[in-house]
C-alpha positions, 0 to 999 in steps of 0.5 A: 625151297622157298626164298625170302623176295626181301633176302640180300643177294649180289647180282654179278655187275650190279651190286648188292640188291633184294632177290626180288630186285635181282630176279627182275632185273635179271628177267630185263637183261638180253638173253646172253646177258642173262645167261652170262650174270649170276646171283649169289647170296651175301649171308653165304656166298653161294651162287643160285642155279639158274633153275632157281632163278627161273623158278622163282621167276615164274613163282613171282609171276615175272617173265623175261622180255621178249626176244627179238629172233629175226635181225631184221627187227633190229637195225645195224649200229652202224651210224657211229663208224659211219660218223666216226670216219666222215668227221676223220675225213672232212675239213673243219669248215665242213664240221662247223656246218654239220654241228650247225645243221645238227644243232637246229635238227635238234632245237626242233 
């Protein structure tokens, strides 16, 4: 079945958008992501199959971005539990000093 780029679906968590714009964003997502979001169409509310998407995607040339598939490309998103517990933690004179350090970090 051939489908109109310009046809009006809901991308699940984005909105109303062309099929075109949904099957692109839908190729930009993370993996669980991707497999997790649904298209459905505004005219008839029906939810395309996830073969659909992937063949419309092929058909219009668009491929979902690489996947990351060792951990230790990707570091661990500790900094903030790391900050979150020193600033906890420190006298406020010792926070002024590090939003002052922080703050000439970043003017250079």
């Amino acid at each position: 079945m051939t489908s109109d780029p310009e046809e009006s679906v809901r991308l699940q968590g984005y909105g109303e958008m062309t099929l075109r714009t949904a099957v692109a964003t839908l190729m930009a997502l993370a993996p669980r992501d991707r497999s997790e979001a649904a298209i459905f169409r505004v005219r008839n509310g029906v939810r395309l199959a996830q073969s659909e998407i992937a063949e419309l995607a092929s058909e219009w040339g668009m491929a979902p971005l690489a996947e990351v598939r060792s951990p230790k490309l990707v570091p661990d998103q500790h900094w903030p539990d790391i900050v979150r517990s020193m600033v906890r933690e420190a006298p406020l004179p010792s926070l002024m000093v590090a939003f002052l350090v922080g703050v000439v970090v970043a003017r250079r």
